[in-house]
N, C-alpha and C positions, 0 to 999 in steps of 0.2 A: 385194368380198370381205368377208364377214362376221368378226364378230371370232372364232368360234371354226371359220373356216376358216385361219385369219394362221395363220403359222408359229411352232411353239414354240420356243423358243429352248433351245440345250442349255445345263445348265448349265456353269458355267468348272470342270474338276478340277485344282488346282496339280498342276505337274509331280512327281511321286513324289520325293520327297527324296533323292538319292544315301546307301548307306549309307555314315554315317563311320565310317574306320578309325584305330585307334587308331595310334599313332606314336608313338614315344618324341621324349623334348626331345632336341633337337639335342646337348646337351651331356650325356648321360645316358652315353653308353657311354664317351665319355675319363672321367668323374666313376668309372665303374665300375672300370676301368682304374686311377687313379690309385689307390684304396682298394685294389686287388689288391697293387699294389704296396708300399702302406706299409704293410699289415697284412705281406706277405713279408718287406720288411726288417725291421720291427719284432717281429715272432710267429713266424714258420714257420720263414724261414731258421733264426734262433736254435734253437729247437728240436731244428730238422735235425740242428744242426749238435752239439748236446748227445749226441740218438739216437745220430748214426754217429761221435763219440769215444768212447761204450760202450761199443761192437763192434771197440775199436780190436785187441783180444785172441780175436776170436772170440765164438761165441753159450757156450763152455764158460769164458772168460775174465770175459763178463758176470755168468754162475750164480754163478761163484765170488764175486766181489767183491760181489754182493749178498747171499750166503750165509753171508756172514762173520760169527763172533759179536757180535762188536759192532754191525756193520752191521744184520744181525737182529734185534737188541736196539733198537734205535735206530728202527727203522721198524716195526714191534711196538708201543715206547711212543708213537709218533708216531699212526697210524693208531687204537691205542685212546680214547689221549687226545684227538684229535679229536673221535672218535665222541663220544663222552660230553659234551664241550662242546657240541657241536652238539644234542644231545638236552637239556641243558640249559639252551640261549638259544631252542629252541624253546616250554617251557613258558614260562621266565622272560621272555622279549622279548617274549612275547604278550600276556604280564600286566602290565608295564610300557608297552608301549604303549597296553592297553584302559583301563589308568589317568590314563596322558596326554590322551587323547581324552575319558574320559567323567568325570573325576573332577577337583573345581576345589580347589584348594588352596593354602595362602602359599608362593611358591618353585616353583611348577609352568616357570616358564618360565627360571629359573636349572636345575632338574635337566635338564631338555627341552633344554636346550645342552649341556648334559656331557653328554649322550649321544654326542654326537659329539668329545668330547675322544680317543678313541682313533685317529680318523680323523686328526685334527690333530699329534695327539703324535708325535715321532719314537719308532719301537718299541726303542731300544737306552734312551731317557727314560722309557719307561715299564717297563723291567727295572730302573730304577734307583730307582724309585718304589717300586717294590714291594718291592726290597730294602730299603731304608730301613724300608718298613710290615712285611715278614716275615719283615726278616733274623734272624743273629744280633744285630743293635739295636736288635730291633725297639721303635718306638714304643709300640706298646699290650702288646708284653711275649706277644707269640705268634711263633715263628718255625712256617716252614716250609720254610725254603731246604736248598738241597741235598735234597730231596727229591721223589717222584713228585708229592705232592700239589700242589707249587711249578708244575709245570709246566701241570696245568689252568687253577689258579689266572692262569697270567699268560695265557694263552691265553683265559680267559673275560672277562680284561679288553680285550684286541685286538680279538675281537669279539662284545663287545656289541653296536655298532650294528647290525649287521646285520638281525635279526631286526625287530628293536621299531619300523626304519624301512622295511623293508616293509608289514610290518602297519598302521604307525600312517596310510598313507593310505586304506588301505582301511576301514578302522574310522569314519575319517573321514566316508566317501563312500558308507558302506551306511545302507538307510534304517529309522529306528527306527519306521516305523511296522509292520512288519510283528514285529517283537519285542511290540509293544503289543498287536496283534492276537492273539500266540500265549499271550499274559499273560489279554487279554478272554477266554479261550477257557479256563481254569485250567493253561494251564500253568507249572510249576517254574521261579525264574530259574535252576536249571541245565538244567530240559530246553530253556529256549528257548535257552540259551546254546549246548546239546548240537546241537536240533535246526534252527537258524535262521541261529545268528550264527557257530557255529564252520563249517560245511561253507562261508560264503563266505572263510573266512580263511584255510581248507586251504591253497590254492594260493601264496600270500603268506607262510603260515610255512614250507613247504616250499624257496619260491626264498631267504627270508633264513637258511635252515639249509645248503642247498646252498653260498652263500657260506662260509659260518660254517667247514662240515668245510674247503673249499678253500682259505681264508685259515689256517686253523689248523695243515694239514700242513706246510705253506710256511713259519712262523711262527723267526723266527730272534733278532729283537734281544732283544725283551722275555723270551725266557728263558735267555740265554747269562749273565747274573747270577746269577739269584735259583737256578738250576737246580745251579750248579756245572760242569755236565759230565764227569757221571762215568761211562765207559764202562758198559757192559753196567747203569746206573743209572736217571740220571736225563739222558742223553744223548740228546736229539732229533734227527731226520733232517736238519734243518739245519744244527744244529751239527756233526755229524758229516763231513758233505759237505764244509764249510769247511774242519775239523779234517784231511781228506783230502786237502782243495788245498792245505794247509800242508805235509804230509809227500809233495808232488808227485808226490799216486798221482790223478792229474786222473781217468785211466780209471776207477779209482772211484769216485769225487765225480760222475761221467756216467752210471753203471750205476743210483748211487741216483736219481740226480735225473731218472732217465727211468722207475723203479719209481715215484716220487712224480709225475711227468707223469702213467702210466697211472692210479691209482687215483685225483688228480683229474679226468680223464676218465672214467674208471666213475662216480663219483662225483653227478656231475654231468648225466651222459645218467641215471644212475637217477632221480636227483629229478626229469630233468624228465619223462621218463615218465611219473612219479607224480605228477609236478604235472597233465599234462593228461589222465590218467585221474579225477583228483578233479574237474579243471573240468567235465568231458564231464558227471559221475555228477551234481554238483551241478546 
């Protein structure tokens, strides 16, 4: 037999590899389980349980008790007042953070920790701070207590953090060469700022502003001093709710505090809409 009569040999093809399927870890569905539950007892029940002592009087029982003048008045200055914080830890946390990150200075890491001193502070300690700073004794000789403005005022101290520690990582982690590049090219350090650096910060001042409105509806210790509590005044949604469970109209104090559940939930599904409509655009 000659060689190119021999037999050719077939080549070897491995056996086709079984497709794998995914699986979850053994432990993943009691892990899921165990978080359904603690978030329940910890979040939902309570809630629940908030909701359905509002309706203790019916849906015409609820209307009233949120409809009340003072009641009105109270979530009125709560909701505007928010707003307006929140629109201004927007600009200001932004500025404060692009200064942390990009600006070197004596003291930069002593401010850089008081940033976080409202985090730390108990919020009934920092209504007392502030009264000292705005009271009627007062130290620099400005009061502003017992009035509307007292109230932003403590509330823009609660959350500052917010903002400035969103942003300040992203600020951190974008890259400046493409800001250099829109500079080599003539642009303005506000267009590059307009056109490069702000569309990646959208989404980071957006969630520390989302915070910001939803800590500040909520906001109870820091202004139950400097504020006074004067009905149809200077009287916040929380103080009033409290003021309510004092004169044991609880059904009230549950009507507001599920009017202030919902608009942090509006709240809060808006921004993030708007958060991931900026990411998609950007």
């Amino acid at each position: 037999m000659t060689q190119l009569d021999a037999p050719v040999p077939i080549a070897h093809r491995p056996a086709p590899a079984s497709r794998s399927v995914r699986r979850s870890p053994s432990g993943f569905g009691l892990s899921v389980g165990f978080v359904t539950i603690y978030l329940s007892l910890i979040v939902l029940i309570p809630l629940g349980a908030v909701v359905s002592r509002s309706n203790n009087h019916g849906l015409s029982g609820f209307w009233h008790q949120v409809t009340a003048p003072d009641a009105l008045s109270a979530l009125r200055l709560t909701v505007v007042a928010a707003a307006l914080v929140s629109a201004i830890n927007a600009v200001m946390g932004t500025l404060i953070a692009w200064i942390l990150v990009r600006d070197r200075f004596p003291g930069q890491r002593v401010i850089d920790a008081l940033i976080d001193l409202p985090f730390a502070l108990p919020t009934i300690v920092a209504g007392l701070v502030l009264l000292a700073l705005y009271g009627p004794n007062s130290a620099i000789h400005v009061s502003f207590a017992y009035t509307r403005p007292a109230v932003v005022i403590a509330l823009l101290f609660v959350t500052l953090p917010f903002v400035v520690r969103s942003v300040q990582p992203v600020l951190m982690e974008l890259d400046q060469e493409m800001e250099e590049a829109a500079k080599s090219l003539g642009a303005s350090p506000f267009t590059t700022f307009r056109r490069v650096v702000l569309p990646n910060l959208v989404p980071a001042i957006l969630a520390g502003t989302a915070l910001s409105f939803a800590r500040a509806i909520s906001e109870f210790g820091s202004t139950v001093l400097i504020t006074g509590n004067i009905p149809n005044k200077t009287e916040v949604a929380a103080v009033h709710i409290y003021s309510q469970i004092q004169s044991d109209n609880v059904a009230g104090a549950a009507a507001l505090s599920t009017v202030l559940l919902l608009v942090a939930l509006v709240a809060l599904v808006a921004f993030n809409l708007i958060q991931r409509w900026a990411t998609r655009r950007g």
